[in-house]
N, CA, C and O atoms as a DFTB+ gen file, in Angstrom:
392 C
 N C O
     1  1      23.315     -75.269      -7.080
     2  2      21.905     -75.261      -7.396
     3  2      21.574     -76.534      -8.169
     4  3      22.365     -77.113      -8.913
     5  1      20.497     -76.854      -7.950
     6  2      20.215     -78.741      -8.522
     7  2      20.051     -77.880     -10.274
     8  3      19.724     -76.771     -10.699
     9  1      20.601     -79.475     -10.947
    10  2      20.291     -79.280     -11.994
    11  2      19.047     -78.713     -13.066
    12  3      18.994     -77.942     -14.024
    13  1      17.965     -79.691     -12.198
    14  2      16.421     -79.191     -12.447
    15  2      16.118     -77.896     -12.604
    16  3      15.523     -77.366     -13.542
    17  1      16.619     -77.356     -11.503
    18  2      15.919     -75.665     -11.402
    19  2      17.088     -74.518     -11.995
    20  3      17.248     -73.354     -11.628
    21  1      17.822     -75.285     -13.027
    22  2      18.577     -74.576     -13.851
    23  2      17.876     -74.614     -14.649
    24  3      17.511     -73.522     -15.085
    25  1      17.282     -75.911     -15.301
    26  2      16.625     -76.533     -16.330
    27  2      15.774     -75.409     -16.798
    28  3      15.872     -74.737     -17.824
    29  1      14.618     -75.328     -15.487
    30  2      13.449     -74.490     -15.185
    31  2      13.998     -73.368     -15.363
    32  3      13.550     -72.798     -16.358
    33  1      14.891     -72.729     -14.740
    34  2      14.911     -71.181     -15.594
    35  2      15.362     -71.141     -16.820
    36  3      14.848     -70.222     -17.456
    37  1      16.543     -72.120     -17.742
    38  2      16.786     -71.702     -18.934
    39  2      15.162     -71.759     -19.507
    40  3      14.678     -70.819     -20.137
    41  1      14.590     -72.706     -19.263
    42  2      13.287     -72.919     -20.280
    43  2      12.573     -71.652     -20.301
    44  3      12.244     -71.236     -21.412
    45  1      12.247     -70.905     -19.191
    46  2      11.457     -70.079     -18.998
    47  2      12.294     -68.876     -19.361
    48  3      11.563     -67.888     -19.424
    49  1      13.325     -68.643     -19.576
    50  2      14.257     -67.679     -20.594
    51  2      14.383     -67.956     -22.110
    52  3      14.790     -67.248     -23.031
    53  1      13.921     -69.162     -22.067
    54  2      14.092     -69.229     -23.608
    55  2      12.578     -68.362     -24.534
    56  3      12.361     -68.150     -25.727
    57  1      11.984     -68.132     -23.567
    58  2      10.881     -67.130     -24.251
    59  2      11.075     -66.080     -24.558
    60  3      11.185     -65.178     -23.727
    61  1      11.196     -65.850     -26.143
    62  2      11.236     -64.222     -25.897
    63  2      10.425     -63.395     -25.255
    64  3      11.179     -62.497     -24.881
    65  1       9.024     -63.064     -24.787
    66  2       8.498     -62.087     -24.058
    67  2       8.914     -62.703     -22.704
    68  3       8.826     -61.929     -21.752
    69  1       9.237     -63.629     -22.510
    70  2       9.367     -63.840     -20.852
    71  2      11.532     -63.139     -20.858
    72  3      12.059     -62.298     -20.131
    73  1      11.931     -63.694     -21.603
    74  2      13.228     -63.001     -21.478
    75  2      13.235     -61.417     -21.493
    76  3      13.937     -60.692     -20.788
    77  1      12.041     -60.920     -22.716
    78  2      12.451     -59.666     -22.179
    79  2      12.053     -58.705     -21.039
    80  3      12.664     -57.658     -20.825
    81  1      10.907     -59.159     -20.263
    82  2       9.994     -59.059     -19.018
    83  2      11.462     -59.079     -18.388
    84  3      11.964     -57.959     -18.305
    85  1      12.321     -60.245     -17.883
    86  2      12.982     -60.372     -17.338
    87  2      13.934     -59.272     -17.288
    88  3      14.254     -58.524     -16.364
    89  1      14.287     -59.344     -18.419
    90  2      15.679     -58.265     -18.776
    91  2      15.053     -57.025     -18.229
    92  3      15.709     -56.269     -17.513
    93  1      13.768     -56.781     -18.548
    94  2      13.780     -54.993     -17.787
    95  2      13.248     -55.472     -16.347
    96  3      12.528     -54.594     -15.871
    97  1      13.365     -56.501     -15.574
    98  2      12.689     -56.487     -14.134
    99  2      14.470     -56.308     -13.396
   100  3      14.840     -55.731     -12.374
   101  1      15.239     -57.075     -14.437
   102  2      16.836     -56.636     -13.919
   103  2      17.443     -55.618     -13.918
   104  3      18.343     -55.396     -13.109
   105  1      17.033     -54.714     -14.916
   106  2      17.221     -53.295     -15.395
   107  2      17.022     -52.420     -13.992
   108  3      17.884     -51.976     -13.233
   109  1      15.487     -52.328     -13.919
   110  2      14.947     -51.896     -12.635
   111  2      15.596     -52.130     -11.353
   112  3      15.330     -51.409     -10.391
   113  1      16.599     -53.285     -11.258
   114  2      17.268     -52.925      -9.980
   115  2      16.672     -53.591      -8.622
   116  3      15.591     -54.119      -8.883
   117  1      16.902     -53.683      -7.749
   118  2      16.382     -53.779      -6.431
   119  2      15.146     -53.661      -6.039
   120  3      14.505     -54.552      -5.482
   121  1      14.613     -52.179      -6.402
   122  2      13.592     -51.528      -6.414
   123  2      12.427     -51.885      -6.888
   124  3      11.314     -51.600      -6.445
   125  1      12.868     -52.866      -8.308
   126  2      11.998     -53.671      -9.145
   127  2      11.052     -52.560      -9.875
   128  3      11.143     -51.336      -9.773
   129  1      10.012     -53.409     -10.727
   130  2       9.353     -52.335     -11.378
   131  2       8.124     -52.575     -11.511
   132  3       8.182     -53.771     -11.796
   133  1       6.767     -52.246     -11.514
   134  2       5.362     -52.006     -11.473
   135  2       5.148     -52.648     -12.578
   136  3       5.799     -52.386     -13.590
   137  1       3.868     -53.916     -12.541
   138  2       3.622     -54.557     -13.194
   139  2       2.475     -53.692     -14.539
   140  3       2.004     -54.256     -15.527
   141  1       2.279     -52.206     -14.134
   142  2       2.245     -51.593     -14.867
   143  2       3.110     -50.878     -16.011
   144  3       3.040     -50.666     -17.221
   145  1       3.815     -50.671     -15.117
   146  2       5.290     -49.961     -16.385
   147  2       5.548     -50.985     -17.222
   148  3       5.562     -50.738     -18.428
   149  1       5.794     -52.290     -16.774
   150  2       5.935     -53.310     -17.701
   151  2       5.338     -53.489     -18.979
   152  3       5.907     -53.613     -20.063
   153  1       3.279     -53.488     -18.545
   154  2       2.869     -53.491     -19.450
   155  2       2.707     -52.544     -20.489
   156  3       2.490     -52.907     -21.646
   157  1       2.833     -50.874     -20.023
   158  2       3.026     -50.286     -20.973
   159  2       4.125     -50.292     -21.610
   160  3       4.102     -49.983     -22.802
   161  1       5.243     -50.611     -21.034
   162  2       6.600     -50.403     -21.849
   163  2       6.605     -51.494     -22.904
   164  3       7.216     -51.074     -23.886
   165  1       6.189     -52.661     -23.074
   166  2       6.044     -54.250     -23.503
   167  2       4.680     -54.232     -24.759
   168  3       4.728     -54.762     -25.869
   169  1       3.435     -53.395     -24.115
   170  2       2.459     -53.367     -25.203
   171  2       2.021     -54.772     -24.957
   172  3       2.251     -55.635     -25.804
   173  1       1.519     -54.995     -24.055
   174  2       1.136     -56.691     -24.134
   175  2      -0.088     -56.551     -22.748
   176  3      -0.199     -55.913     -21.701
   177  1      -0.897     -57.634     -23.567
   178  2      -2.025     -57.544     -22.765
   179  2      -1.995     -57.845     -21.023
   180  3      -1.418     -58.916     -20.835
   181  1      -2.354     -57.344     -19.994
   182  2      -2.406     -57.749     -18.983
   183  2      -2.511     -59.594     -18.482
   184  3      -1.846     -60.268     -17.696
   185  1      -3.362     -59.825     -19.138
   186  2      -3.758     -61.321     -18.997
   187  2      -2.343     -62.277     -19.513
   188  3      -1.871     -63.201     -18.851
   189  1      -1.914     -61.883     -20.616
   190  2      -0.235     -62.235     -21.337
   191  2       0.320     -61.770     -20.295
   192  3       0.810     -62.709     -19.668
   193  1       0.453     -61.017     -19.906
   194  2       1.930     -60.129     -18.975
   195  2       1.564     -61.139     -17.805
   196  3       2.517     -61.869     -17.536
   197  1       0.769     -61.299     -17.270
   198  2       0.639     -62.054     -15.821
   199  2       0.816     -63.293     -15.960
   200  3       0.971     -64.028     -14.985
   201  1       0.821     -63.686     -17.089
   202  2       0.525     -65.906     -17.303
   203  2       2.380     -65.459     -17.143
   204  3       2.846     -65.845     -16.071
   205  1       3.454     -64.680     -18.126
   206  2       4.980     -64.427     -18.141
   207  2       5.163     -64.722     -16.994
   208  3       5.896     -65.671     -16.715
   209  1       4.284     -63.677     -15.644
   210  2       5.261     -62.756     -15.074
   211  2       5.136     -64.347     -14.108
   212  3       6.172     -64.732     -13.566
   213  1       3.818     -65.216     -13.942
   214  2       4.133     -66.323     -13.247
   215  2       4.690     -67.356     -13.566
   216  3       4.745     -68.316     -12.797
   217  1       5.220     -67.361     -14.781
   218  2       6.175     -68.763     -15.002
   219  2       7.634     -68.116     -14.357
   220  3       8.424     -68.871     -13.792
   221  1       7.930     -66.574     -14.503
   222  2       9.452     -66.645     -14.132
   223  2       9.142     -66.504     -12.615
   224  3      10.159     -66.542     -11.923
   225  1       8.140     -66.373     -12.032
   226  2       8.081     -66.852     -10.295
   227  2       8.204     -67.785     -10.185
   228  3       8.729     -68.179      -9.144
   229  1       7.807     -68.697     -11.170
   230  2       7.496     -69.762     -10.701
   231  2       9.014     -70.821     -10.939
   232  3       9.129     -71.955     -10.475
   233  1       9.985     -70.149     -11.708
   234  2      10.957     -70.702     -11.789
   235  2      12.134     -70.110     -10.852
   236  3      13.245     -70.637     -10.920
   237  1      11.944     -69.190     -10.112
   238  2      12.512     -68.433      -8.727
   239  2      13.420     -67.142      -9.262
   240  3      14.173     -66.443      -8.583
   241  1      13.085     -67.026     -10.862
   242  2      13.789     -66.076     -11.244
   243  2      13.241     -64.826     -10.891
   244  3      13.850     -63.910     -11.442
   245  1      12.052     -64.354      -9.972
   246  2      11.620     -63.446      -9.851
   247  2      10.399     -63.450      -8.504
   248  3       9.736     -64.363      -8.013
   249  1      10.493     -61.852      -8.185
   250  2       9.788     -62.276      -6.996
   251  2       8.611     -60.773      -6.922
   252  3       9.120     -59.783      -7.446
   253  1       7.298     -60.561      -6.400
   254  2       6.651     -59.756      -6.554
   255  2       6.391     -59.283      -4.866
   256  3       6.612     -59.873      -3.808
   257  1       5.870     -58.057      -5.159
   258  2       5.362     -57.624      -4.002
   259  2       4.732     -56.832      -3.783
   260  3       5.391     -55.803      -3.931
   261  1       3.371     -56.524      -3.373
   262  2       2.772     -55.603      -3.122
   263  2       2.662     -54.068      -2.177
   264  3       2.581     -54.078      -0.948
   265  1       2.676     -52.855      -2.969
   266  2       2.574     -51.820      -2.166
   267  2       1.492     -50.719      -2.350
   268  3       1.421     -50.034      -3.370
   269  1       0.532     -50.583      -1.129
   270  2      -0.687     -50.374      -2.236
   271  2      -1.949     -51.384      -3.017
   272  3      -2.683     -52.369      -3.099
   273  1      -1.518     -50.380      -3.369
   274  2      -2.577     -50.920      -4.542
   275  2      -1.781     -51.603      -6.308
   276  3      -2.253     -51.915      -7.401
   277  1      -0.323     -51.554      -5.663
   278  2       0.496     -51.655      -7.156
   279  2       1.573     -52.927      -6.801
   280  3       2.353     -52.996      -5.851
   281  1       1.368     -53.798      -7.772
   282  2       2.073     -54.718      -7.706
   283  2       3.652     -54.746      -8.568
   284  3       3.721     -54.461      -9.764
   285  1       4.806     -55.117      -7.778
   286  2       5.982     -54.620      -8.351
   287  2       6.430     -55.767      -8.533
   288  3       6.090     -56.696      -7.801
   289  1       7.383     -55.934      -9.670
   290  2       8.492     -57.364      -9.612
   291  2       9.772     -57.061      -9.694
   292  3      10.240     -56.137     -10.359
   293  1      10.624     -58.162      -8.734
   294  2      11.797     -58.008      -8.748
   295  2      12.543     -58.939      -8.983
   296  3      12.154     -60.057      -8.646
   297  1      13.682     -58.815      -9.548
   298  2      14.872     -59.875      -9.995
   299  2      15.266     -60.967      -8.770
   300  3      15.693     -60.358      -7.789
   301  1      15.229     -62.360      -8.592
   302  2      15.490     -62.602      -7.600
   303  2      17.468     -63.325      -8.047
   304  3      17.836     -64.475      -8.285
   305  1      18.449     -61.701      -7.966
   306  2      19.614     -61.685      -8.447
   307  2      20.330     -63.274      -7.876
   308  3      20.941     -64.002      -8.659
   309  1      20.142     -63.596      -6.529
   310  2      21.154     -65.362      -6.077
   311  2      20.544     -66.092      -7.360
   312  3      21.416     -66.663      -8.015
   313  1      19.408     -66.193      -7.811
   314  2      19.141     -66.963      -8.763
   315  2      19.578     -66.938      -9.988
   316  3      19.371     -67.819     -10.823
   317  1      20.208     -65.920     -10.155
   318  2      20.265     -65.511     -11.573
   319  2      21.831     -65.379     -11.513
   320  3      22.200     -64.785     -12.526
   321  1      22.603     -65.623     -10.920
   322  2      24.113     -65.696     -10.700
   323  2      24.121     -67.285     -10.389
   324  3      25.173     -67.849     -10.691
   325  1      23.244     -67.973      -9.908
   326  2      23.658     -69.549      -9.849
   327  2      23.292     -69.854     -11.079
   328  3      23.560     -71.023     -11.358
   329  1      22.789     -69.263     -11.909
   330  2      22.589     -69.410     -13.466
   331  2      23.385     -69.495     -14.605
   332  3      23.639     -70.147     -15.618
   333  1      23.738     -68.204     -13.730
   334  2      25.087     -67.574     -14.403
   335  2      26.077     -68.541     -14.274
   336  3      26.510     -69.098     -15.283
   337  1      26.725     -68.966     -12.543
   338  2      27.855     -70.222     -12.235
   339  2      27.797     -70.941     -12.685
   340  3      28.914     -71.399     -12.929
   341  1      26.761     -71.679     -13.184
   342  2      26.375     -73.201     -13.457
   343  2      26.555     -73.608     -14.644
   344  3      26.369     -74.801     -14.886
   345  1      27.046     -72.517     -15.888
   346  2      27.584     -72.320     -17.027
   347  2      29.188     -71.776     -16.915
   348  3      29.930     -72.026     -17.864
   349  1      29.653     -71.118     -15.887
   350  2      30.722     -70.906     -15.519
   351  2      31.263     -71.827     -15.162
   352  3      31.946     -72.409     -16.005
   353  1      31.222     -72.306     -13.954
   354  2      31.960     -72.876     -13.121
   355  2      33.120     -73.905     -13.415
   356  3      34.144     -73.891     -12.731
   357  1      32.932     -74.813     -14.466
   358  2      33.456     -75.964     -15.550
   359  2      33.768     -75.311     -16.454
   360  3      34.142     -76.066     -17.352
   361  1      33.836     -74.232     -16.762
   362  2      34.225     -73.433     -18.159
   363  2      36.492     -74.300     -18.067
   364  3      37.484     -74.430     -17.350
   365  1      35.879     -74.578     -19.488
   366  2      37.284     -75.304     -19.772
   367  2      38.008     -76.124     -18.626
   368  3      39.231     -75.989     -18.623
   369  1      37.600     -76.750     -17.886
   370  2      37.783     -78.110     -16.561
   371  2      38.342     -79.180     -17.390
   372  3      39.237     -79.830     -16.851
   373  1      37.897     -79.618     -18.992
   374  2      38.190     -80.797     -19.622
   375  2      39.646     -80.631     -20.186
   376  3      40.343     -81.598     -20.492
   377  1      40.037     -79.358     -20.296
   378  2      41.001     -78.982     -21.647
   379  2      42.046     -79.347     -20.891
   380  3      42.029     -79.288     -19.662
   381  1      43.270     -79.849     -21.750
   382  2      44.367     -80.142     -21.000
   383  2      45.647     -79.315     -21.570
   384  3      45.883     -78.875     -22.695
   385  1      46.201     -79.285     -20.652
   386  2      47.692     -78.476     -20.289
   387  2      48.710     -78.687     -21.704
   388  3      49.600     -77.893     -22.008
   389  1      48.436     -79.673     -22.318
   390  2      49.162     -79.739     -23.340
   391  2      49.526     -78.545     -24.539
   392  3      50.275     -78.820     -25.477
């Protein structure tokens, strides 16, 4: 994954209300969760919850979809494991055998 759009999601994790939006859209699973439950579970104004919920789209950490009349978000998980690698992957590569 390019460096940039690592960049772009740590930044947009470094928010606490956007990290914790996140953390329960991962919670939720597959299935994802109603941009309602969010806001009641969170206590945060609709207009706040939606500016969040589009920066972590907008950084590919998340993806929405409509059913109905109810809009749901979901974890977009490849993104969030090349997140994960990209702090992994080099884990101790420098250290030597000595």
């Amino acid at each position: 994954m390019d460096i940039e759009l690592i960049a772009k999601a740590f930044k947009e994790l470094g928010h606490t209300t956007r990290l914790t939006i996140f953390k329960s859209v991962v919670r939720a699973g597959h299935q994802g969760v109603s941009v309602g439950q969010l806001q009641e579970k969170l206590s945060i104004p609709g207009s706040t919850l939606s500016h969040h919920i589009s920066s972590l789209v907008s950084a590919g950490l998340m993806s929405q979809r409509r059913e109905s009349r109810t809009l749901f978000c979901t974890a977009e998980y490849d993104t969030l494991l090349s997140v994960i690698s990209f702090l992994q992957d080099e884990c101790c590569a420098d250290e030597s055998d000595e």
